[in-house]
DRENTIKE-574622 format. One record per atom (N, C-alpha, C): x, z, y; chain; atom name. Coordinates in Angstrom, 1 decimal, padded with zeros to 4 digits. Example, Ala and Ser with C-alpha at 12.3 -4.5 7.8 and 13.67 -1.06 7.14 Angstrom:
BEGIN
{{013.2 007.8 -005.7} 'A' 'N'};
{{012.3 007.8 -004.5} 'A' 'CA'};
{{013.2 007.8 -003.3} 'A' 'C'};
{{012.8 007.1 -002.2} 'A' 'N'};
{{013.7 007.1 -001.1} 'A' 'CA'};
{{012.9 007.9 000.0} 'A' 'C'};
end
This chain:
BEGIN
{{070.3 -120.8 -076.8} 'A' 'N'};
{{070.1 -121.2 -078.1} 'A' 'CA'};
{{071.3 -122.0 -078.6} 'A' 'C'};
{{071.9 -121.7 -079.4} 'A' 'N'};
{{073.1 -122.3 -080.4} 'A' 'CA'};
{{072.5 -123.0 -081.6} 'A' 'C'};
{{072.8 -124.3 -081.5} 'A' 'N'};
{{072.4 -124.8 -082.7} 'A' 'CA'};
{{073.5 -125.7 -083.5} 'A' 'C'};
{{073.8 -125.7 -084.7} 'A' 'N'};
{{074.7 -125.7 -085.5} 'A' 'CA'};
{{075.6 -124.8 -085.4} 'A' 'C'};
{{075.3 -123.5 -085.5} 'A' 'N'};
{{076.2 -122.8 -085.3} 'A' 'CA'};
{{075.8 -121.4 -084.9} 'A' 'C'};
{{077.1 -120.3 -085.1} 'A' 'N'};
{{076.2 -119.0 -084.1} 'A' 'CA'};
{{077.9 -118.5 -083.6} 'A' 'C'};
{{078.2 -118.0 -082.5} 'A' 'N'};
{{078.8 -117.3 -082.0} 'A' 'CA'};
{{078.6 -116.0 -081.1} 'A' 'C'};
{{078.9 -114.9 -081.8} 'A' 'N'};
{{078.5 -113.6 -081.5} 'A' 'CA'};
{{079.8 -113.0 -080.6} 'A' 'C'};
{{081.1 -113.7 -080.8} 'A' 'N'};
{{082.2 -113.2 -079.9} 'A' 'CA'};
{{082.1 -113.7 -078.4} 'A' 'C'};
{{083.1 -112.6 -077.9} 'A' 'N'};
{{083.2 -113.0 -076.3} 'A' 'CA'};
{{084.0 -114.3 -076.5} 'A' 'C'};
{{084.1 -115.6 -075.7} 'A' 'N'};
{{085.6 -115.8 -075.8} 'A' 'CA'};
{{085.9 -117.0 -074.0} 'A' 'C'};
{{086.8 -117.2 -074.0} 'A' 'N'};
{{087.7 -117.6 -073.2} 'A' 'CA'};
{{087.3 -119.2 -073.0} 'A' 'C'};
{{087.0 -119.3 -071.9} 'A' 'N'};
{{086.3 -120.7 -071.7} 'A' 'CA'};
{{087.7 -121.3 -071.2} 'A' 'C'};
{{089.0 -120.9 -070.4} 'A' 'N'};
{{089.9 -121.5 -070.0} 'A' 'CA'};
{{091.0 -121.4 -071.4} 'A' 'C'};
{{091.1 -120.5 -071.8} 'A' 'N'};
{{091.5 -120.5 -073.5} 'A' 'CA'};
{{091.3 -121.9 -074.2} 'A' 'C'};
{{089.7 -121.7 -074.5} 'A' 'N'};
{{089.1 -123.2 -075.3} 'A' 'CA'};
{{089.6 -124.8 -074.6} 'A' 'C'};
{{089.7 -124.2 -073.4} 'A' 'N'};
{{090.0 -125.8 -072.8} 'A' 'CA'};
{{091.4 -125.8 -072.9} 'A' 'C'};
{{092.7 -125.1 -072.9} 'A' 'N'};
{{093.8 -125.3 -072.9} 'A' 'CA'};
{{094.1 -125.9 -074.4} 'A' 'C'};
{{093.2 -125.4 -075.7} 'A' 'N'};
{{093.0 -125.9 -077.1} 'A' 'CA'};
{{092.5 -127.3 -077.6} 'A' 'C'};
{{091.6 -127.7 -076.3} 'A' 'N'};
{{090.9 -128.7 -076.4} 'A' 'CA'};
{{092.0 -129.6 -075.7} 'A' 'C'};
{{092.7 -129.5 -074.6} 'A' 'N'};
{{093.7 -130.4 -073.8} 'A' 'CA'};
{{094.5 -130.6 -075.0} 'A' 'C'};
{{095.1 -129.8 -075.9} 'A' 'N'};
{{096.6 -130.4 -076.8} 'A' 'CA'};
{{095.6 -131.0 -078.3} 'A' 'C'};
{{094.7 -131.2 -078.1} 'A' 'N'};
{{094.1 -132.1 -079.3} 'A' 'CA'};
{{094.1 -133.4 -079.0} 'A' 'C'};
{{094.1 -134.2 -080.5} 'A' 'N'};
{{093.8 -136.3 -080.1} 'A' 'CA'};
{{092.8 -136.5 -079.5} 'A' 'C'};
{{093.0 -137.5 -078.7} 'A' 'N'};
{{091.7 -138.3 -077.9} 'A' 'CA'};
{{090.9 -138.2 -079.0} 'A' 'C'};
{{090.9 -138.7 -080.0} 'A' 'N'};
{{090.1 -139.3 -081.2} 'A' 'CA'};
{{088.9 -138.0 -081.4} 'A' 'C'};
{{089.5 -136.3 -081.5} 'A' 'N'};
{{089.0 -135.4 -081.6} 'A' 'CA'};
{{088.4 -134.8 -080.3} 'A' 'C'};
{{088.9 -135.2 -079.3} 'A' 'N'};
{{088.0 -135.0 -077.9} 'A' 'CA'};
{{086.9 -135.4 -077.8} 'A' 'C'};
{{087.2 -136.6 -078.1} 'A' 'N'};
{{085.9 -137.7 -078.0} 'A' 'CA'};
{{085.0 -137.0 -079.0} 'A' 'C'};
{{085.2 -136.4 -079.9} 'A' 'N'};
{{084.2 -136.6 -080.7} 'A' 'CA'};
{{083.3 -135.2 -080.8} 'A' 'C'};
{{084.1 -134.1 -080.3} 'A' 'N'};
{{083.7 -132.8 -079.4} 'A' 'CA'};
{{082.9 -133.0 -078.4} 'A' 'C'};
{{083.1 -134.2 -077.7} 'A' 'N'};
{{082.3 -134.3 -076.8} 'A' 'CA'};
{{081.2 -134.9 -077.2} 'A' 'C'};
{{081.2 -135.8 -078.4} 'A' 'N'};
{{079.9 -136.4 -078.7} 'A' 'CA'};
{{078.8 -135.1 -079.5} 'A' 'C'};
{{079.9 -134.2 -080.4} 'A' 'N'};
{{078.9 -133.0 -080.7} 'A' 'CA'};
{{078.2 -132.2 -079.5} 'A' 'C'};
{{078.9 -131.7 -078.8} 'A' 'N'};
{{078.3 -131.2 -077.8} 'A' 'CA'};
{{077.0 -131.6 -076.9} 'A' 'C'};
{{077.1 -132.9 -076.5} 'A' 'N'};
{{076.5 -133.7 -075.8} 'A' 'CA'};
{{075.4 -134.3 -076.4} 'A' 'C'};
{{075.5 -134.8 -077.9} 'A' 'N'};
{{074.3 -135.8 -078.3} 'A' 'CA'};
{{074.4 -135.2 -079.4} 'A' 'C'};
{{074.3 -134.2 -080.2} 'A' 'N'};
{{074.6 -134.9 -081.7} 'A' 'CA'};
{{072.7 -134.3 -081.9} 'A' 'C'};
{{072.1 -134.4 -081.4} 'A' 'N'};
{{070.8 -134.3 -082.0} 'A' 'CA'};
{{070.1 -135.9 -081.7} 'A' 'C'};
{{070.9 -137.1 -081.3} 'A' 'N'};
{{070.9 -138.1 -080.9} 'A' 'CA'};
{{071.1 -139.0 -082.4} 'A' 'C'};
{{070.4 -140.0 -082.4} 'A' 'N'};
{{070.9 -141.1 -083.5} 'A' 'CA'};
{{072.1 -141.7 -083.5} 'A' 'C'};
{{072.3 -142.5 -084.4} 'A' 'N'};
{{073.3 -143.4 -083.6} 'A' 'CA'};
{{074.0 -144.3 -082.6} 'A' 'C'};
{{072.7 -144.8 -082.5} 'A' 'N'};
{{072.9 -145.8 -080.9} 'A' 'CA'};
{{072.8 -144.6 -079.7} 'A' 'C'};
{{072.3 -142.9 -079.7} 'A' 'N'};
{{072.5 -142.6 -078.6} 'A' 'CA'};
{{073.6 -142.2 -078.4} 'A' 'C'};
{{074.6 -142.2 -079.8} 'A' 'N'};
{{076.0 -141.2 -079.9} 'A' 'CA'};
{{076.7 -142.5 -079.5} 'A' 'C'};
{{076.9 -143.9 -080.0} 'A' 'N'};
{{077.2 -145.3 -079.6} 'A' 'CA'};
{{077.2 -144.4 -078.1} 'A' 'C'};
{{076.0 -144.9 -077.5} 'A' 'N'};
{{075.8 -144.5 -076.1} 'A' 'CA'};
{{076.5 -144.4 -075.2} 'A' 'C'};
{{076.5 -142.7 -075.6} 'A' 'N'};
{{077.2 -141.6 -074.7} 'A' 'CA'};
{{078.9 -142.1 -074.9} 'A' 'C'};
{{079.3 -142.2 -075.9} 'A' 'N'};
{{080.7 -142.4 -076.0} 'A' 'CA'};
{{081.3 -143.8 -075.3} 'A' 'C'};
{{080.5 -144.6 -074.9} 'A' 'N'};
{{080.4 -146.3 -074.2} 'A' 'CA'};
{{080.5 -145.2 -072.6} 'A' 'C'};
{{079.8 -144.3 -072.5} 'A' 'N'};
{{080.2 -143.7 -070.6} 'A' 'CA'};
{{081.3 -143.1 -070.5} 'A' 'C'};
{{082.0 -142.5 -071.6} 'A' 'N'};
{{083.2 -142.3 -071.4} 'A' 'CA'};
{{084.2 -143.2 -071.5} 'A' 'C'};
{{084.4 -144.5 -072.4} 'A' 'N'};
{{084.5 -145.4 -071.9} 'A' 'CA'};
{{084.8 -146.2 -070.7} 'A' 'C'};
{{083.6 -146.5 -070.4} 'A' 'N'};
{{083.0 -147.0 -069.5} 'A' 'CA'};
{{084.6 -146.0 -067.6} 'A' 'C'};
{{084.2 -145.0 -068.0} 'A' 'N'};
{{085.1 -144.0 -067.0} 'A' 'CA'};
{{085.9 -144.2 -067.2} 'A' 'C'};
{{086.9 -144.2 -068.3} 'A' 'N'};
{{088.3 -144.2 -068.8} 'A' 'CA'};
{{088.2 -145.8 -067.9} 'A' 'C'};
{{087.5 -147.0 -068.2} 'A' 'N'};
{{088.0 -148.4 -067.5} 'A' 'CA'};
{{088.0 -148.3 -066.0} 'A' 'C'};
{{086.9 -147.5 -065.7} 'A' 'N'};
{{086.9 -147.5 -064.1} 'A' 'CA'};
{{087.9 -146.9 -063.2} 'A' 'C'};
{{088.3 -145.8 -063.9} 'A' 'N'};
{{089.5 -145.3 -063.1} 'A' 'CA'};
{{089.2 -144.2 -062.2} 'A' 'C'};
{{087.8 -144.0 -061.8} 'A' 'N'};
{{087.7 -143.0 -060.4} 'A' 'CA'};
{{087.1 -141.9 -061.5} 'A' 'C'};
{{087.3 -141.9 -062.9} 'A' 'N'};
{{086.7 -140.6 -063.3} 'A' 'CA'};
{{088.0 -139.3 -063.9} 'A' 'C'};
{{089.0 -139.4 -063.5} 'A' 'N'};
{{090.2 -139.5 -064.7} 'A' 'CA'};
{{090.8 -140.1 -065.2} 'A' 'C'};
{{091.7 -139.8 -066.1} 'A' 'N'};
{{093.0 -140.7 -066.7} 'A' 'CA'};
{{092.8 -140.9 -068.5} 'A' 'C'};
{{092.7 -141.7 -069.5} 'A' 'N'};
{{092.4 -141.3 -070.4} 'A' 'CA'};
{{091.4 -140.5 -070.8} 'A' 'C'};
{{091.5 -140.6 -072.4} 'A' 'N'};
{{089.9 -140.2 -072.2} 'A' 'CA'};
{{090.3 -138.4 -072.3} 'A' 'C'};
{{091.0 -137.7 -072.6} 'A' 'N'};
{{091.1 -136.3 -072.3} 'A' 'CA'};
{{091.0 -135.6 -070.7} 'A' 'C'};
{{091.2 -136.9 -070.1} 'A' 'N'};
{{091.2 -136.7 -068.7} 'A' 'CA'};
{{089.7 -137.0 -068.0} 'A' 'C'};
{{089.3 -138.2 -068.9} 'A' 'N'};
{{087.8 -138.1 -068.4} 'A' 'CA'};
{{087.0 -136.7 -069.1} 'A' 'C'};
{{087.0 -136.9 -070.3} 'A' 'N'};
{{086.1 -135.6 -070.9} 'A' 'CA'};
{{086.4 -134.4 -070.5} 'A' 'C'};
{{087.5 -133.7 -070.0} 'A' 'N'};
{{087.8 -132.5 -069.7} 'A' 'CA'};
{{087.8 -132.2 -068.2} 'A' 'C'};
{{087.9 -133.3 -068.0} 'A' 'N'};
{{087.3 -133.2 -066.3} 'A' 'CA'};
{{086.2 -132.3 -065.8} 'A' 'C'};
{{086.2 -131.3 -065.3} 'A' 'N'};
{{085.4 -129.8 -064.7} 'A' 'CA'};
{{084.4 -130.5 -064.2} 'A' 'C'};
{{083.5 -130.0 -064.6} 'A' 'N'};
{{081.9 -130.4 -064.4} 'A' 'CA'};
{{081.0 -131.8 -064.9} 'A' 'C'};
{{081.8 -132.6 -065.5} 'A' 'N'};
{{081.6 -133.8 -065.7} 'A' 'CA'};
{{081.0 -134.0 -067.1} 'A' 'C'};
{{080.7 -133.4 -068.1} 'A' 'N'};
{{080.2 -133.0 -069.2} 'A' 'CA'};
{{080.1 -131.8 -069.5} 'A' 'C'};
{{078.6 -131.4 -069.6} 'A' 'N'};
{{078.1 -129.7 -069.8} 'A' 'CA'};
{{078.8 -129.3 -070.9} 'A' 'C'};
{{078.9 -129.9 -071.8} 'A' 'N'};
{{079.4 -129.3 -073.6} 'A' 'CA'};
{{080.7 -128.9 -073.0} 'A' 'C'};
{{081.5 -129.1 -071.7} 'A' 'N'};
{{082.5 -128.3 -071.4} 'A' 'CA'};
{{082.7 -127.7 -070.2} 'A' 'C'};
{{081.6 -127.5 -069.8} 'A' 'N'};
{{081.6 -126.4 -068.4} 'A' 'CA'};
{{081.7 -124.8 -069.0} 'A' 'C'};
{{082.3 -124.4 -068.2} 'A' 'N'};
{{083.2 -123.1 -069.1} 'A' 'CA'};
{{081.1 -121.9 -069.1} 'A' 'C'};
{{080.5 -122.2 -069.2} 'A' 'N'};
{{078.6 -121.3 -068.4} 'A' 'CA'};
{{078.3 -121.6 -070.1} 'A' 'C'};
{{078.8 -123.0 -070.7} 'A' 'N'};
{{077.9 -123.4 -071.5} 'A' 'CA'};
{{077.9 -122.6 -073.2} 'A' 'C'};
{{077.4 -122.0 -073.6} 'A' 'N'};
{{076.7 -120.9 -074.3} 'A' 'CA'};
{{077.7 -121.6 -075.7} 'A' 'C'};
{{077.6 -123.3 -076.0} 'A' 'N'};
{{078.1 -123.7 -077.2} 'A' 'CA'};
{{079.7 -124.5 -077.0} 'A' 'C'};
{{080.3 -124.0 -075.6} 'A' 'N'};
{{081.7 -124.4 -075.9} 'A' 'CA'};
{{082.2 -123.8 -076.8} 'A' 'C'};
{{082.0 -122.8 -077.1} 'A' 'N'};
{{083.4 -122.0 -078.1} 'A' 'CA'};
{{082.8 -122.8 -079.8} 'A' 'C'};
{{081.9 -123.3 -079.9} 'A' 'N'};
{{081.5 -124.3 -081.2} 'A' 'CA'};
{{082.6 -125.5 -081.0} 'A' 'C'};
{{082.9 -125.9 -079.8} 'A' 'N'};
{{083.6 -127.4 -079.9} 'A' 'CA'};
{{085.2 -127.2 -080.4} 'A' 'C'};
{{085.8 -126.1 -080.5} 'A' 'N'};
{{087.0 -125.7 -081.3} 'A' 'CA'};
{{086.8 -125.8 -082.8} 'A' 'C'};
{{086.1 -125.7 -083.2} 'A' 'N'};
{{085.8 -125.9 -084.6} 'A' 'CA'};
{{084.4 -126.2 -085.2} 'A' 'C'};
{{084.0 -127.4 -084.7} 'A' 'N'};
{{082.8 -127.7 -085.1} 'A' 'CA'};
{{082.4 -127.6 -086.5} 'A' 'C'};
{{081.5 -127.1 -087.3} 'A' 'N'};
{{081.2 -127.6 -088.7} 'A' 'CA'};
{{081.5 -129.1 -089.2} 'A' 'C'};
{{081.8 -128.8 -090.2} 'A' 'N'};
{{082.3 -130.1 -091.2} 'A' 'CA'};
{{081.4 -130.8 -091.9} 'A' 'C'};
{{080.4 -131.8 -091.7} 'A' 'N'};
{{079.7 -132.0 -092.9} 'A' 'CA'};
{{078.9 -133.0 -091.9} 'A' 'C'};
{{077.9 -134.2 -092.3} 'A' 'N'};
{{077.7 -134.8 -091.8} 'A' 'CA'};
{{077.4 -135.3 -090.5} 'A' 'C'};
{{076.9 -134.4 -089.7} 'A' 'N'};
{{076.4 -135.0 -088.2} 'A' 'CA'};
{{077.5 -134.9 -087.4} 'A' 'C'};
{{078.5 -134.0 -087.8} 'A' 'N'};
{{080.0 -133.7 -086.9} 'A' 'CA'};
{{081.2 -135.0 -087.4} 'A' 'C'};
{{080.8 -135.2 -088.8} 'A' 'N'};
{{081.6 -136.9 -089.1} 'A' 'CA'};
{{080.8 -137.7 -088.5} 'A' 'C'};
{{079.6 -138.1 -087.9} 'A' 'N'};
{{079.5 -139.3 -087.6} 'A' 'CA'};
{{079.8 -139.6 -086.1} 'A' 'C'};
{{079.9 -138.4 -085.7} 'A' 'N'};
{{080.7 -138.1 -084.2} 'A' 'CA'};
{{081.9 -138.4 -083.9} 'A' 'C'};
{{082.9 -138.1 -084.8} 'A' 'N'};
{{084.1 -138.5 -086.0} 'A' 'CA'};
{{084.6 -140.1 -085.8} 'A' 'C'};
{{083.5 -140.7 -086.4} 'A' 'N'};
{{083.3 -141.8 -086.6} 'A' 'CA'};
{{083.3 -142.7 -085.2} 'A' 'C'};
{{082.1 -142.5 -084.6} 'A' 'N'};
{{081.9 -142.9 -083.4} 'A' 'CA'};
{{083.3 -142.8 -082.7} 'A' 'C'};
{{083.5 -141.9 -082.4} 'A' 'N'};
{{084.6 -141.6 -081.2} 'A' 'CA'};
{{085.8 -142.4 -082.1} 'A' 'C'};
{{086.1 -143.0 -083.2} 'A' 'N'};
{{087.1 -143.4 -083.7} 'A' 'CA'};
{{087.0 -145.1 -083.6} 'A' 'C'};
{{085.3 -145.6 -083.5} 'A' 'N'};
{{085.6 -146.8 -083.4} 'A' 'CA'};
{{085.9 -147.4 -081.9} 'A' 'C'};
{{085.1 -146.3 -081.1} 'A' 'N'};
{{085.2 -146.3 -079.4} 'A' 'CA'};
{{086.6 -146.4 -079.2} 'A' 'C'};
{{087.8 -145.5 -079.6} 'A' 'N'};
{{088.9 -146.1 -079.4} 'A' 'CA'};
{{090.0 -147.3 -080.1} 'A' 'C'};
{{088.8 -147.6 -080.9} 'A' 'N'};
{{089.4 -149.0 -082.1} 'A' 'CA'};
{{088.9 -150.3 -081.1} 'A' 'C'};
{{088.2 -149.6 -080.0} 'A' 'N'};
{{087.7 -150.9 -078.9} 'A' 'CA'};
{{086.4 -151.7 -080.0} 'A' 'C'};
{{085.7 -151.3 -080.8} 'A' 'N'};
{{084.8 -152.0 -082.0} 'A' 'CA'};
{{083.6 -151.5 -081.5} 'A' 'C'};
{{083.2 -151.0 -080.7} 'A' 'N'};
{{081.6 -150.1 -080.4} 'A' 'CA'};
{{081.0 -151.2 -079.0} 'A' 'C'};
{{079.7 -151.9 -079.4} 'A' 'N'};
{{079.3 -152.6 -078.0} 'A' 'CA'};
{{078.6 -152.0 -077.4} 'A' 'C'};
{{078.4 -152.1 -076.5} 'A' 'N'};
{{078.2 -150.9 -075.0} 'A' 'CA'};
{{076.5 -151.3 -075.0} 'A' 'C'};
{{075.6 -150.5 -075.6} 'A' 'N'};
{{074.4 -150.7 -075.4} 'A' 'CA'};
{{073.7 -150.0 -074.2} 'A' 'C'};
{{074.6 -149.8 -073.6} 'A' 'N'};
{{073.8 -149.1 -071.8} 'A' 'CA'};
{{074.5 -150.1 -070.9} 'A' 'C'};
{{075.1 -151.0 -071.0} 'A' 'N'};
{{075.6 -152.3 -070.0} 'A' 'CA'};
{{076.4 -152.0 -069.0} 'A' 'C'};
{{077.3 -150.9 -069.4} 'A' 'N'};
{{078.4 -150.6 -068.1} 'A' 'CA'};
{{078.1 -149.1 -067.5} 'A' 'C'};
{{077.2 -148.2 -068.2} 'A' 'N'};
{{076.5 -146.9 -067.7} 'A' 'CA'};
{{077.6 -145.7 -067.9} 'A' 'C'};
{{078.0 -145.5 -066.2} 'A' 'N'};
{{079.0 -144.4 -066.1} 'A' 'CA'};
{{078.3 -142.8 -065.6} 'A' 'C'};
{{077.0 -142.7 -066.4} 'A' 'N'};
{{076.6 -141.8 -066.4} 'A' 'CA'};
{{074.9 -141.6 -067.0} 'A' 'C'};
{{074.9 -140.4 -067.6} 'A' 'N'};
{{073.6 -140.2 -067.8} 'A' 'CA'};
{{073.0 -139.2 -067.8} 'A' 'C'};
{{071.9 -138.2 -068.5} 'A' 'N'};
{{071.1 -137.3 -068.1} 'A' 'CA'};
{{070.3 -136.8 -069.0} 'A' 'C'};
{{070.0 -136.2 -069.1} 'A' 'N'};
{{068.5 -135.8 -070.1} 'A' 'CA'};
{{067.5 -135.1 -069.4} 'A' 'C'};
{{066.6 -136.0 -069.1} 'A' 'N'};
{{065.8 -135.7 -067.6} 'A' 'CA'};
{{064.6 -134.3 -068.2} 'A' 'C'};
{{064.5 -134.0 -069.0} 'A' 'N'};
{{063.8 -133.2 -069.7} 'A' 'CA'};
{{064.7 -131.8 -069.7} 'A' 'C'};
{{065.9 -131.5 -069.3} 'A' 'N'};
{{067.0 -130.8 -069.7} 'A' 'CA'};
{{067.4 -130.4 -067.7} 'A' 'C'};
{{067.9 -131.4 -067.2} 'A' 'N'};
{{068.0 -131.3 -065.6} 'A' 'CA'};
{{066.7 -130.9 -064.5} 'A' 'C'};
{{067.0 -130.0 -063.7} 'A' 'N'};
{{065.9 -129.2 -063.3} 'A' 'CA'};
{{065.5 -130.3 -062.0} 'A' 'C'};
{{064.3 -130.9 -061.7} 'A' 'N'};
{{063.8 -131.4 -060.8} 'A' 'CA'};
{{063.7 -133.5 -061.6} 'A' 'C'};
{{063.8 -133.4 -062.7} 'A' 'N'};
{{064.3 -134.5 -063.3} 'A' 'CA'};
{{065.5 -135.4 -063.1} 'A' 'C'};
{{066.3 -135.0 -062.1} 'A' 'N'};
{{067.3 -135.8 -061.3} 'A' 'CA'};
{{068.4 -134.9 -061.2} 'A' 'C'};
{{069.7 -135.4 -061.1} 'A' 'N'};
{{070.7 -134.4 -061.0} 'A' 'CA'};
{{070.8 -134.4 -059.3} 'A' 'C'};
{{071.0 -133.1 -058.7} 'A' 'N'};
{{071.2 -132.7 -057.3} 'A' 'CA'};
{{072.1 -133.6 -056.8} 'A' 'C'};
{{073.8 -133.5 -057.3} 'A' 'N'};
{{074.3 -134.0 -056.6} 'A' 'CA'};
{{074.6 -135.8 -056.9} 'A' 'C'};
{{074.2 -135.8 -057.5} 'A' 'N'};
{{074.3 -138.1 -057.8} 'A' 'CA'};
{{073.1 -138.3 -056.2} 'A' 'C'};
{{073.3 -139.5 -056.0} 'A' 'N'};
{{072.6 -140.6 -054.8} 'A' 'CA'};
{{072.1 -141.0 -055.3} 'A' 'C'};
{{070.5 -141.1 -055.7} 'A' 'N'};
{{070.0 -141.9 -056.0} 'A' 'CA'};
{{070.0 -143.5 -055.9} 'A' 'C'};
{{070.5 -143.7 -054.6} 'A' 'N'};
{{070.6 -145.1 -053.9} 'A' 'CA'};
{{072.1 -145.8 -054.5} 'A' 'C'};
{{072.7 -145.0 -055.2} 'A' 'N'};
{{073.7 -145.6 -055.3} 'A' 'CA'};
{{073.8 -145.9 -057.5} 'A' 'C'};
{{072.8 -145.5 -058.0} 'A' 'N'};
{{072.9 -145.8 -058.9} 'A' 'CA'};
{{071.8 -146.7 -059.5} 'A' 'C'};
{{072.5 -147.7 -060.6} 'A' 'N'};
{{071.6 -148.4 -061.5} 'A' 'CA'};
{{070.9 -148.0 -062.4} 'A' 'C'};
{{069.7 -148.1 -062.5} 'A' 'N'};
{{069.3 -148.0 -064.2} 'A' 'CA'};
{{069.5 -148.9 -065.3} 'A' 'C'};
{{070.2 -147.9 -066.1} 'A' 'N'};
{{070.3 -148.9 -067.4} 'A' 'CA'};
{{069.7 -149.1 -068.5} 'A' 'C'};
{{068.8 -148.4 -068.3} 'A' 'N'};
{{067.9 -148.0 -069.4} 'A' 'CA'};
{{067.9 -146.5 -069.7} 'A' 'C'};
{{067.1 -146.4 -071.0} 'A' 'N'};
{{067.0 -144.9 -072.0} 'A' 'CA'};
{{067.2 -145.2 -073.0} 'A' 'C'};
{{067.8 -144.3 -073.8} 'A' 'N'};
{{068.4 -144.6 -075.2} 'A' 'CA'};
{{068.1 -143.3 -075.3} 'A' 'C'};
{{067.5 -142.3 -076.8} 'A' 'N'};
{{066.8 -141.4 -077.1} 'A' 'CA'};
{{066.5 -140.2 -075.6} 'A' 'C'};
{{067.1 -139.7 -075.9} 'A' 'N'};
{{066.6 -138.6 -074.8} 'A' 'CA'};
{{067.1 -138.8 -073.7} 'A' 'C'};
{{068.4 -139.8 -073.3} 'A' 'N'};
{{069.0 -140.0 -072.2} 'A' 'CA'};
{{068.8 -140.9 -071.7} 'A' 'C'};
{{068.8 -140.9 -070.2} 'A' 'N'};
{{068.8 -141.8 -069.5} 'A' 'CA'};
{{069.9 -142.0 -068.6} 'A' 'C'};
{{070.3 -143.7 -069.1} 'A' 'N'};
{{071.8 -144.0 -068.4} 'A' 'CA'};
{{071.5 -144.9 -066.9} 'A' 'C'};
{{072.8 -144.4 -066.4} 'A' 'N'};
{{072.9 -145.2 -065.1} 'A' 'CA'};
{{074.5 -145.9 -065.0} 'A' 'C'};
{{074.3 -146.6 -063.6} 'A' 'N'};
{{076.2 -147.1 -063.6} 'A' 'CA'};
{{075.9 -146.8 -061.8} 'A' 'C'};
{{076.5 -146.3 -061.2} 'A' 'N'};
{{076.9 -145.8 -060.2} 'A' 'CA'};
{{077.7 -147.3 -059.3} 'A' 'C'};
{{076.7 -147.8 -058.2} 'A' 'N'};
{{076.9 -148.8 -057.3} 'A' 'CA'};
{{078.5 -148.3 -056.8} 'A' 'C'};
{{079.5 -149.1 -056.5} 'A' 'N'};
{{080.8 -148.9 -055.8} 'A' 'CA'};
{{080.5 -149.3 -054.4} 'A' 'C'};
end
């Protein structure tokens, strides 16, 4: 299911990421917030964009945030399987794709407060098969709550 959107072409999942690598942080970020949340409110789009964040400060997720978000396997909206990557090259224009826009512009204006408390990862346990992702430790992660459909954690060092 494609939602905001329909794509009936084949297309090039290593293509779209080499298009996505030469764009602004500002518009990575905010591809990744379409992909990822945008059926989310505001505080969950806040949210998700506070874990990439959150990764860009830590350092063991990537370099910058094109380096965290584009990072192979680390957000579905860009694993090359995922049915709605070829939408994240040209998302629709019109409200729910600006407030993604938005978001991902104040996240790098450093102005967004982190309402998951340091959460370098999260899930949509309704979405992940067994409620839990296979490869995370359970033992090694915090809960930091739920914010709409996701549930954040921060990963013990």
């Amino acid at each position: 299911m494609m939602a905001y959107g329909k794509t009936n072409q084949s297309f090039n999942p290593a293509e779209i990421k080499r298009k996505l690598a030469k764009m602004r942080d500002v518009d990575v970020l905010a591809r990744l917030l379409w992909g990822e949340c945008r059926g989310e409110l505001l505080r969950g789009q806040v949210a998700v964009a506070c874990v990439v964040l959150n990764r860009v400060a830590d350092g063991r997720f990537g370099r910058g945030i094109k380096g965290v978000c584009l990072r192979p396997w680390q957000f579905s909206c860009f694993n090359a399987n995922d049915p709605n990557l070829p939408l994240l090259i040209q998302p629709p224009k019109f409200a729910p794709f600006e407030q993604c826009e938005i978001v991902a512009q104040l996240g790098l204006d450093h102005l967004l407060v982190d309402p998951t408390g340091g959460a370098t990862h999260y899930f949509n346990p309704s979405v992940v098969k067994g409620g839990w992702p296979a490869s995370w430790d359970k033992d090694r992660m915090v809960n930091c709550g739920r914010i709409g459909r996701h549930v954040f954690l921060r990963e013990v060092k």
